[in-house]
N, C-alpha and C positions, 0 to 999 in steps of 0.2 A: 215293532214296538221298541222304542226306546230303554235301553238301562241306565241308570244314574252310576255315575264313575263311583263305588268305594270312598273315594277320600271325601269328595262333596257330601254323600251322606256322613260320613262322621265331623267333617265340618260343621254339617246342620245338628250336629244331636248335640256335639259340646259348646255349641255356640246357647244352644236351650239349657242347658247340663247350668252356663255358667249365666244365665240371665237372673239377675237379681234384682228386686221392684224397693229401687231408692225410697220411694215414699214411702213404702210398708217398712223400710228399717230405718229412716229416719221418726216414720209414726206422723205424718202429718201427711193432709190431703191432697189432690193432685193439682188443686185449685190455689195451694197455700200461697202466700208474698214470701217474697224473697226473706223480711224479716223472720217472721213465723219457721223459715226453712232454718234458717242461720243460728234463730235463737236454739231449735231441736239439734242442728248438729253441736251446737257448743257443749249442751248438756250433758248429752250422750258419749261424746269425745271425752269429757272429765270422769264421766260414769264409769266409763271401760278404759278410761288410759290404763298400762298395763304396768306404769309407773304407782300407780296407785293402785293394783291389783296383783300383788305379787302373788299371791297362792292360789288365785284362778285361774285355769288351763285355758277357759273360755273367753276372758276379756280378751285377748287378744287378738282372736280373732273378729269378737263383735266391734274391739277398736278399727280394726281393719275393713273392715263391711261399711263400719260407720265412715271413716274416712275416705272410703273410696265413693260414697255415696253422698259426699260433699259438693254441692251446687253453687256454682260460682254467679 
């Protein structure tokens, strides 16, 4: 029987750990135009910029979720 090396399985779990489904945090379907994409990240971007959320712990990382879930 085969074992799986240690490192490949914690490869595969943080690889899961950090999978994040852009459309659910952008909020728009999988199906959406590029418009529909672009207009939700803009929104979202000014919602949590963290220039305009100084006393929230949280914007900044939803700023960062939303930017990195930015589709070109």
């Amino acid at each position: 029987m085969n074992k799986v090396h240690p490192f490949f399985l914690l490869l595969f779990i943080f690889i899961i750990h950090c999978y994040k489904d852009y459309y659910k945090i952008l909020n728009v379907s999988r199906n959406a135009d590029l418009k529909t994409i672009k207009s939700s990240y803009r929104t979202l971007a000014m919602k949590y910029h963290p220039d305009r959320n100084k006393d929230d712990s949280d914007a900044k990382e939803k700023f960062t979720d939303v930017s990195n879930g930015h589709l070109k």
